[in-house]
C-alpha atoms as one frame of an Amber mdcrd trajectory, in Angstrom:
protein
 -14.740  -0.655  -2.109 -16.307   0.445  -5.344 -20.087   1.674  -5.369 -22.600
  -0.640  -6.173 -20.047  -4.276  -4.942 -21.854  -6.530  -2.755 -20.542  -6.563
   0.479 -21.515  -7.924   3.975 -24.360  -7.790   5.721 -22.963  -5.948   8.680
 -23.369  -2.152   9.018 -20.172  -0.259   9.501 -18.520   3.151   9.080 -15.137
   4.041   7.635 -13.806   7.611   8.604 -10.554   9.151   7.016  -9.135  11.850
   8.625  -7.407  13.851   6.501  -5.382  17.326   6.974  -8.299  19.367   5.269
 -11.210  17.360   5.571 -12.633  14.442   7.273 -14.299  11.805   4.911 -16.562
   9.361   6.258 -19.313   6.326   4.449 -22.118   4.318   6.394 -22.279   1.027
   4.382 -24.703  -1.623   4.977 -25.489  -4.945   3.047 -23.139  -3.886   0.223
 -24.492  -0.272  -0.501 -23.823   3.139   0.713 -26.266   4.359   2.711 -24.537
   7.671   4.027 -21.793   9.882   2.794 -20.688  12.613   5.257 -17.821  15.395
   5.650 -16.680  17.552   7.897 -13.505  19.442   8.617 -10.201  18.525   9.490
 -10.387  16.364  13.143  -6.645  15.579  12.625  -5.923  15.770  16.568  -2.309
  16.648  15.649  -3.585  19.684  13.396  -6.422  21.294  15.566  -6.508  19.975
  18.674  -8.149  17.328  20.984 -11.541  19.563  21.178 -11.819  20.610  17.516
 -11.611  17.150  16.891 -14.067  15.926  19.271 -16.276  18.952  17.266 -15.667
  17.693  13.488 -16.277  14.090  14.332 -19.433  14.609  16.434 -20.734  16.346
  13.664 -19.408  13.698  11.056 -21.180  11.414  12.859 -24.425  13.206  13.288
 -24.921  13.206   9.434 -23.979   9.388   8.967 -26.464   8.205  11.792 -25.093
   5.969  14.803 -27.813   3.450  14.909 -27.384  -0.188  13.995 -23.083   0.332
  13.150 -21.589  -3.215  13.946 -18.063  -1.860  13.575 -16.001   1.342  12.847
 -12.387   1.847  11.134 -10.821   5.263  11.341  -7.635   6.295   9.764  -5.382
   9.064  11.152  -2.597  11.395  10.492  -0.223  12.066  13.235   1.783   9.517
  15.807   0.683   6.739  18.155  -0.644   8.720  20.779  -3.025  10.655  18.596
  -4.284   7.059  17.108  -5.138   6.213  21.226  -6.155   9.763  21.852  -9.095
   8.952  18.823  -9.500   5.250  19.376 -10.932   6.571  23.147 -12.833   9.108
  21.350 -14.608   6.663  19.006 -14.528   3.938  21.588 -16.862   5.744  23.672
 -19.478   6.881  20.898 -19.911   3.101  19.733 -19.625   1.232  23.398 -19.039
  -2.625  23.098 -18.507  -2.595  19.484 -15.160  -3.456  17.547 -13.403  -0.285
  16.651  -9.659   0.025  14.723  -8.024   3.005  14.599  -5.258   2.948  11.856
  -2.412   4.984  10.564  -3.928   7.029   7.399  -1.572   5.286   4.778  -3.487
   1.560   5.480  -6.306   3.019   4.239  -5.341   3.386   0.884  -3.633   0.185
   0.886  -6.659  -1.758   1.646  -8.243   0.624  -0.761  -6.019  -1.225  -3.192
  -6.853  -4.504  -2.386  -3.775  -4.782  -1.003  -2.575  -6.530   2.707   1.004
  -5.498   1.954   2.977  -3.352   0.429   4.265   0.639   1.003   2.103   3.577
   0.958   3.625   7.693   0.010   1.279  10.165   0.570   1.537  13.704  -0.711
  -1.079  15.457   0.172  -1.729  18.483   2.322   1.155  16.591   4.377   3.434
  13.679   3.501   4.222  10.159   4.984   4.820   6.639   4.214   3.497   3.382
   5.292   4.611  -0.122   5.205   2.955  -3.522   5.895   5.240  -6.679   5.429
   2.751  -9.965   5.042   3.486 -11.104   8.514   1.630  -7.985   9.682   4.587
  -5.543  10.913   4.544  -2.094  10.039   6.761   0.894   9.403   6.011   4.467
   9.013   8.850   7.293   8.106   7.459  11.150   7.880   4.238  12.109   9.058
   5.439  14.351  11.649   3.409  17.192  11.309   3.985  20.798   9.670   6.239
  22.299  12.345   8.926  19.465  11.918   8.188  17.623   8.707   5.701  17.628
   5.551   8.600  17.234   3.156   6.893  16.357  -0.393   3.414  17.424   1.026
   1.919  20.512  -0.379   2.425  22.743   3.178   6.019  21.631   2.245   6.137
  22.555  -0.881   5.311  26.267  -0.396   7.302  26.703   2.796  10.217  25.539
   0.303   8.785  28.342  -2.206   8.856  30.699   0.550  12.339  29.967   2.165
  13.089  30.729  -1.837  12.064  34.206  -1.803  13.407  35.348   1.899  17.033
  33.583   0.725  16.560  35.838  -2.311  16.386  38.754  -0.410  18.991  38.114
   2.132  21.394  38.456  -0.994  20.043  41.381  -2.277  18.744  39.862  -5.576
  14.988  41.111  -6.794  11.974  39.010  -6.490  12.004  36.309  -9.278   8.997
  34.459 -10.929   8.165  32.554  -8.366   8.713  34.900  -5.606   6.372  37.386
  -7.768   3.627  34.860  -8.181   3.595  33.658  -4.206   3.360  37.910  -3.375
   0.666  37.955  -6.004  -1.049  34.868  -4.918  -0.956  35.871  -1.177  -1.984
  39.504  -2.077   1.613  41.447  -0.942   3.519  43.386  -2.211   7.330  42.204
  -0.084   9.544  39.616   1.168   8.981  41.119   4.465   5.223  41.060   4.468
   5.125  37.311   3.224   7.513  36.341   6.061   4.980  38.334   8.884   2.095
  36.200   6.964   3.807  33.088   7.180   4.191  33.501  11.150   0.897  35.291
  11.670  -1.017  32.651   9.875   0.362  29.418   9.366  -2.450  27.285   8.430
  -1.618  24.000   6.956  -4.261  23.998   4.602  -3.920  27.763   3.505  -0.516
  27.558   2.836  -1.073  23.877   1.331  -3.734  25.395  -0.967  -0.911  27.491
  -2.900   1.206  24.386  -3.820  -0.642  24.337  -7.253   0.749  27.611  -8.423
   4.603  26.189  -7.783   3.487  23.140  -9.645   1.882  25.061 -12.704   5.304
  27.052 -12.637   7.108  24.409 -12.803   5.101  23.108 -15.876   6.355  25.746
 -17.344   9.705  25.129 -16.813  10.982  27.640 -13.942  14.161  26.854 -12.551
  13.240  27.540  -8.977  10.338  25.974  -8.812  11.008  22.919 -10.671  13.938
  22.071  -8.213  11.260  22.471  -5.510   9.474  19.915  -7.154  12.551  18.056
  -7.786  13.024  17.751  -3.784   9.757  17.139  -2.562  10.118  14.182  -5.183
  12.866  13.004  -3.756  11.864  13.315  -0.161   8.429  11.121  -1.295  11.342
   8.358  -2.737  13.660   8.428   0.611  10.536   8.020   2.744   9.198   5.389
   0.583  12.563   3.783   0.360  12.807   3.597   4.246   9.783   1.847   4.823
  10.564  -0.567   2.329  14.282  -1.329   3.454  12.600  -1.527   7.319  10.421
  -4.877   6.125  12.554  -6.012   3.380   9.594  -5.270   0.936  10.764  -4.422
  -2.787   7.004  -3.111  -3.221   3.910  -2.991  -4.574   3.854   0.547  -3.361
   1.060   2.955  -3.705   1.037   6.436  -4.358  -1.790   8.565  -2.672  -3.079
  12.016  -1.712  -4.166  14.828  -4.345  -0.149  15.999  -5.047   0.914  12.386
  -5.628  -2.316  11.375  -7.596  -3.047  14.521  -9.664   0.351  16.411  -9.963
   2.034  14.737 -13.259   5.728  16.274 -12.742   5.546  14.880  -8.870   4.360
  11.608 -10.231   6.502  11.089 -12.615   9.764  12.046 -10.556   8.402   9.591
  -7.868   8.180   7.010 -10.287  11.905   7.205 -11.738  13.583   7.617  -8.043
  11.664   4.077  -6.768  12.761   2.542 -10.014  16.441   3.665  -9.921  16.396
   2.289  -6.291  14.718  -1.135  -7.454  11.159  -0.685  -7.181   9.216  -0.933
 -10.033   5.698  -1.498  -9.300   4.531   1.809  -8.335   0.195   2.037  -8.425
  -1.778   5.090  -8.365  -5.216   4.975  -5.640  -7.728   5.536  -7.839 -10.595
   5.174  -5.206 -11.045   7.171  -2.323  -8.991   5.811   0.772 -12.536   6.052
   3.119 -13.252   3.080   1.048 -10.491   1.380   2.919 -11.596   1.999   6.181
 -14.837   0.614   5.138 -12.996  -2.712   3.846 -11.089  -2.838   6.969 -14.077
  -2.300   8.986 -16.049  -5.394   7.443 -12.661  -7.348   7.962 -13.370  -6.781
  11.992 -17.087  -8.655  11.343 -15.496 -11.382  10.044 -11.984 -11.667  12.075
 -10.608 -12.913   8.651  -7.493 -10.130   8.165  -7.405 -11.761   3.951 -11.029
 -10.409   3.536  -9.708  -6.534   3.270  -7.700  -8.247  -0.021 -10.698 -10.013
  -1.587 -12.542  -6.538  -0.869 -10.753  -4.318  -2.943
């Protein structure tokens, strides 16, 4: 939903929950009437009670009164979907709540019912919806197993780089100087006791730009980073799409994918040397989706999320 469309009359809130932040819009008769954020209430990422915390106080700022229907969009597997559809459930009693996998959100954002969804962001996935309604979903498995493409990836790649360096005796390169710089050390050593002592998704996340600037520049080590989290994005993308027999539209989302030019641009040429050629960049934010998909509930009409975008 863009600002300022004419929507329906029903009140509803769209949450996405993102790795860093939690996004959420009260929208009623066709104009925003709230806009609210709050940290991170990815159960997967902090935990059943921080998440209780971040969307209590999400909610607090965009009012509870008079919402008709809620759609929130998730990171993580099925069980943290249920684990949230309880936890909204019983803030909005005997109204119709959806709890989706993040990804739909920017496809309705689109104005699209099907189609595949990559995501780099703070983490990586991708999404599929075939037009008979079935779904696929490759990646999203969290930090400590998966994030390939995302930007936690991409630095754990740049530091794996600079330990391997070490173990064969070879002097800290230009990346490996620039990480130490960035994380204010001075060793290998002390970035691998930093990595384990503190292994925040969204610190670590946070650093991806300096590999990506690098590589800009032309570094050899960090352009084949980028190189593989590129290619990681396609595979993922390609999976989904081979699942449901789907030779696109697919969209690419999340600030790496959207804003990163080399990333884009690799993603773009892997999808079209497997076939896939209509690639679209979200250009609105994917809470908008959850909105869309929330109105769609009102009306039981699943085609109204397309005519919304």
């Amino acid at each position: 939903m863009r600002r300022g469309q004419v929507r329906l009359d029903g009140g509803v809130i769209g949450i996405d929950v993102g790795g860093s932040k939690t996004h959420g819009l009260r929208v009623q008769g066709g104009v925003i009437h709230a806009e609210a954020f709050s940290r991170s209430a990815n159960i997967s990422s902090v935990g059943v009670a921080e998440a209780t915390r971040q969307l209590d106080l999400l909610l607090d700022r965009l009012g509870r009164d008079g919402v008709e229907a809620v759609c929130v969009g998730t990171a993580g597997m099925s069980a943290a979907e249920s684990t949230f559809n309880d936890l909204v459930t019983a803030r909005f009693p005997g109204i119709p709540v959806r709890v989706v996998p993040d990804p739909q959100l920017c496809l309705a954002a689109t104005g699209l019912t099907h189609g595949a969804v990559i995501v780099s962001g703070t983490g990586s996935a991708a999404w599929a919806q075939a037009w008979d309604g079935r779904s696929a979903q490759a990646g999203g498995w969290g930090y400590l197993l998966g994030d390939e493409g995302g930007g936690y990836g991409v630095v754990r790649a740049a530091v794996r780089h600079v330990l391997h360096r070490a173990d064969a005796g070879l002097p800290v390169d230009t990346l490996g100087s620039n990480l130490l710089r960035l994380c204010q050390l001075h060793s290998p050593g002390q970035l691998l006791d930093r990595f384990y002592q503190s292994p925040s998704r969204q610190e670590w996340a946070g650093k991806a730009a300096m590999v990506f600037a690098l590589a800009e520049t032309g570094d050899e080590a960090a352009t084949l980073i980028v190189r593989h989290a590129a290619a990681e994005l396609v595979q993922a993308g390609q999976r989904v799409c081979h699942r449901l027999g789907l030779d696109g539209p697919v969209v690419l989302a999340g600030g790496l994918a959207v804003h990163q030019p080399m990333l884009q641009s690799a993603v773009r040429e892997g999808l079209a040397a497997a076939g896939i050629g209509d690639v679209r960049v979200l250009d609105a934010d994917p809470v908008h989706g959850a909105v869309a998909l929330a109105e769609a509930l009102l009306t039981d009409d699943p085609e109204r999320t397309e005519r919304a975008g």
